[in-house]
C-alpha positions as CSV (number, residue, x, y, z in Angstrom):
1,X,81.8,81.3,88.2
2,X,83.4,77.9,88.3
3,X,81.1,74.8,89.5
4,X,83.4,74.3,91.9
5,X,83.9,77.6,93.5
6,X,83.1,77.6,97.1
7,X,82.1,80.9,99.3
8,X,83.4,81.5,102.7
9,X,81.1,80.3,105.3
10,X,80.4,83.4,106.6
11,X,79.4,85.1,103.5
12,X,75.3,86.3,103.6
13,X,73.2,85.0,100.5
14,X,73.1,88.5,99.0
15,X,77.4,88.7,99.3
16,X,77.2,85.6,97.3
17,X,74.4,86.3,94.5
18,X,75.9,89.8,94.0
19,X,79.2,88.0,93.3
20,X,78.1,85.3,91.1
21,X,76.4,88.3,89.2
22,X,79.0,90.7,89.2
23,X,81.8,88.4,87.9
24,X,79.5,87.0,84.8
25,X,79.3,90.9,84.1
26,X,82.8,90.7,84.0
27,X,82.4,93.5,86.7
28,X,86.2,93.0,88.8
29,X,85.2,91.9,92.2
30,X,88.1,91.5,95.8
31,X,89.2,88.2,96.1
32,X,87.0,86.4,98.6
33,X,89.8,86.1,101.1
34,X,89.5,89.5,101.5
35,X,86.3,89.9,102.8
36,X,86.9,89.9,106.5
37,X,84.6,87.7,108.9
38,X,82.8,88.7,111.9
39,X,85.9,88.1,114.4
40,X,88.4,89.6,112.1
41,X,86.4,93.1,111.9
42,X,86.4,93.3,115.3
43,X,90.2,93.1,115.2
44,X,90.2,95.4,112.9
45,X,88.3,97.8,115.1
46,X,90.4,97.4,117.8
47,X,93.3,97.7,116.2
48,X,92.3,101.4,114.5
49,X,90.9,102.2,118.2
50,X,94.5,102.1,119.1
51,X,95.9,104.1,115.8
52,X,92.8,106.4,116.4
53,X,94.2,107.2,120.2
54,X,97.3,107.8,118.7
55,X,96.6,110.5,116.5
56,X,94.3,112.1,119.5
57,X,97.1,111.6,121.7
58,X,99.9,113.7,119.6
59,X,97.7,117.0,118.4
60,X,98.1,118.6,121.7
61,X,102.0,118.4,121.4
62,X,102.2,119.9,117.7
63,X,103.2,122.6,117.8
64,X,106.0,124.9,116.9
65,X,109.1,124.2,118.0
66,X,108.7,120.7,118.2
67,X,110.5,118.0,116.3
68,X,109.5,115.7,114.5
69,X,111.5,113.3,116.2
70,X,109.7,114.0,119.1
71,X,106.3,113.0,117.5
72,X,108.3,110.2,116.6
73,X,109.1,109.5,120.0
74,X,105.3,110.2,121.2
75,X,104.0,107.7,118.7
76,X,106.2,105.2,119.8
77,X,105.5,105.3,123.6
78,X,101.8,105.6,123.1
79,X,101.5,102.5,120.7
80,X,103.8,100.1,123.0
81,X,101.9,101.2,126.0
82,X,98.9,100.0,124.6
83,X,100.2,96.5,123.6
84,X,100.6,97.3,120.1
85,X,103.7,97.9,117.5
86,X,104.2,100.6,115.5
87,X,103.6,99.1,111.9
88,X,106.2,101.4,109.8
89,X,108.9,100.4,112.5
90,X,111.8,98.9,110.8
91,X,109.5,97.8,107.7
92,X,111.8,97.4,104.8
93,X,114.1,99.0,106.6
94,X,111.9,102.1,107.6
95,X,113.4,103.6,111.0
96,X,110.9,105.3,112.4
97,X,107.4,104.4,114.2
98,X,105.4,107.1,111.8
99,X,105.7,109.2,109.2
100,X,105.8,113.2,109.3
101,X,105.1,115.4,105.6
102,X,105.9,118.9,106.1
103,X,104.5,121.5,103.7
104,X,105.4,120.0,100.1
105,X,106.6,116.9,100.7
106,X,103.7,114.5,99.8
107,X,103.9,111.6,102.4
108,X,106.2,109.3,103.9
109,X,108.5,111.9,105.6
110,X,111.3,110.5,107.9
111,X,111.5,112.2,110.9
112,X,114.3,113.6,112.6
113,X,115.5,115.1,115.9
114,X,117.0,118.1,114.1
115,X,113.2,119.1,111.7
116,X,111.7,121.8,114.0
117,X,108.4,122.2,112.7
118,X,107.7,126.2,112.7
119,X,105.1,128.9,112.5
120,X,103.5,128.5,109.1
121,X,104.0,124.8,108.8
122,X,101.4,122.2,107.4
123,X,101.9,118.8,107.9
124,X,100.4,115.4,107.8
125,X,101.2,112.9,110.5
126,X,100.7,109.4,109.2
127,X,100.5,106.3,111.9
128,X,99.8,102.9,111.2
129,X,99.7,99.8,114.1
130,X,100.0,96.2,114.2
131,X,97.3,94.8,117.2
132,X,96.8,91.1,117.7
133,X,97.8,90.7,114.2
134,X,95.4,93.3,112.5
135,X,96.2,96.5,111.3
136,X,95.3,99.9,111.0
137,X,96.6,103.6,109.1
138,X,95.1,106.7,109.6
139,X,96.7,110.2,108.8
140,X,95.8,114.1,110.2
141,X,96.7,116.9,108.7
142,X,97.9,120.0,111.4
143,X,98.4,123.5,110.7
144,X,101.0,125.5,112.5
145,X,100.7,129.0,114.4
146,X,99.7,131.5,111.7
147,X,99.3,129.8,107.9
148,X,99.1,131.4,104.6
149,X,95.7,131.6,102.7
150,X,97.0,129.4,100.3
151,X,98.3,126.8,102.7
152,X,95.0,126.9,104.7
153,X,92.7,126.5,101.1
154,X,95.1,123.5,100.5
155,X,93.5,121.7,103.5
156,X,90.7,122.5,103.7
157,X,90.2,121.3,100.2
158,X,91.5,118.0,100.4
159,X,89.5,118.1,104.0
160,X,86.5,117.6,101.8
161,X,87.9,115.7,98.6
162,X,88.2,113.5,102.2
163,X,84.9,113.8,102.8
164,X,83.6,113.6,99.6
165,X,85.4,109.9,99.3
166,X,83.7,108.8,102.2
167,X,80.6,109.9,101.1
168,X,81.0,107.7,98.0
169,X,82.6,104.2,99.3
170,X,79.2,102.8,100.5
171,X,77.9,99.5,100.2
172,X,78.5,97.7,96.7
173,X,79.9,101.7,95.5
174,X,83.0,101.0,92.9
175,X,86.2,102.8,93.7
176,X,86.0,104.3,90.5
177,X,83.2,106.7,91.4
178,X,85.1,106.9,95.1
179,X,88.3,108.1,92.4
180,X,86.0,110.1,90.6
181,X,84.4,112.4,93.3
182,X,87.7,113.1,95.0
183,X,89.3,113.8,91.9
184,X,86.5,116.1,90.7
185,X,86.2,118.7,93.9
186,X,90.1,118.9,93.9
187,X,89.9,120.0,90.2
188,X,87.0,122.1,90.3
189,X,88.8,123.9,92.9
190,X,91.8,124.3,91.2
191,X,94.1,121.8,92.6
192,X,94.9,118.2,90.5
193,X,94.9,115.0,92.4
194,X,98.3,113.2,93.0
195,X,98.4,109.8,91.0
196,X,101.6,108.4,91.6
197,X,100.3,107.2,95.1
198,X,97.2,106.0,96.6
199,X,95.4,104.6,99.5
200,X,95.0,100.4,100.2
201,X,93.5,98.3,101.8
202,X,94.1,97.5,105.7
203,X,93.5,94.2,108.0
204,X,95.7,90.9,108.4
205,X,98.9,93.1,106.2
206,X,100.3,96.2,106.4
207,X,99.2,96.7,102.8
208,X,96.5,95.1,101.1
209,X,94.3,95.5,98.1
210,X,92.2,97.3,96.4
211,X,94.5,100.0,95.7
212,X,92.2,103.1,96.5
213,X,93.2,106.4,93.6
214,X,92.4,109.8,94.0
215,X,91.1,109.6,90.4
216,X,88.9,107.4,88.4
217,X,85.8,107.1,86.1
218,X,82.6,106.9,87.5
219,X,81.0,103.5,87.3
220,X,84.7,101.5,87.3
């Protein structure tokens, strides 16, 4: 650490001592500006209150026979009435408020007035929103009417690779071993992990680090 490095004020002693040690392990810590204070937490929290509602708000309506531009449409009317913006709106030239993935497509679907969603559909509806300058992403997964075996397995596996995640990004954890247990139930149950994308981090931009894999080595 240099002699000259200065901590955030709000920082306790044990945040600092566990970074002074961690970085002359040469063990890769988040840059200080990342750690959020007090105030911007709570931001935060109200922020994904809002995305939280969001999601809640929309499961009644899908369904089959909907649209996806209708959940578009449903996203967008919730978020603005609550004095928020719907973060994928317009970003890099995105044009919708969310994003819809219907059976194999992985994430980021556009949405559009003419995708009915039908009987035997699985989908993930993805929102993030912009609050008071904080931000927040969330995603559900839905299953529609009557869904094959194969489909339903599929999430309720990665359900619990969920789960298991959670389980494993505690205090001081390492996203490696978050990677790793997420990575190991999918395989063990005979699915594989999809590495081309990932999670991130949330708060003051739309995307932030660390860059949180589905995979990884315990103890990274």
């Amino acid at each position: 650490m240099k002699p000259d490095f200065k901590f955030p004020e709000h920082l306790s002693p044990e945040v600092k001592e566990k970074f002074i040690r961690y970085r002359k392990q040469g063990i890769k810590t988040p840059p200080l500006k990342n750690l959020r204070t007090p105030e911007q937490l709570e931001g935060i929290r109200a922020c994904a209150k809002i995305n939280t509602g969001i999601l809640d708000y929309v499961t009644p309506y899908i369904k089959e026979g909907i649209s996806t531009g209708e959940i578009d449409h449903l996203v967008y009317e919730y978020t603005v009435s609550h004095g928020a913006v719907p973060a994928p709106l317009n970003y890099e030239g995105f044009p919708k408020s969310c994003c819809v993935s219907i059976n194999e497509v992985v994430c980021h679907g556009i949405l559009s007035d003419t995708e009915i969603l039908k009987n035997g559909d699985i989908l993930n509806v993805d929102v993030s929103t912009l609050y008071n300058s904080y931000f927040s992403d969330a995603s559900r997964m839905f299953m529609i009417g009557e869904v094959s075996a194969e489909k339903k397995r599929l999430v309720e596996v990665a359900k619990e690779c969920l789960e298991t995640g959670i389980e494993a990004a505690q205090l001081w954890a390492r996203l490696g071993d978050v990677g790793a247990v997420i990575q190991r139930h999918a395989e063990k149950n005979g699915y594989s992990v999809v590495r081309d994308l990932c999670g991130h981090g949330i708060g003051l931009k739309f995307h932030e680090v660390p860059d949180v894999e589905h995979f990884g080595r315990p103890g990274t």
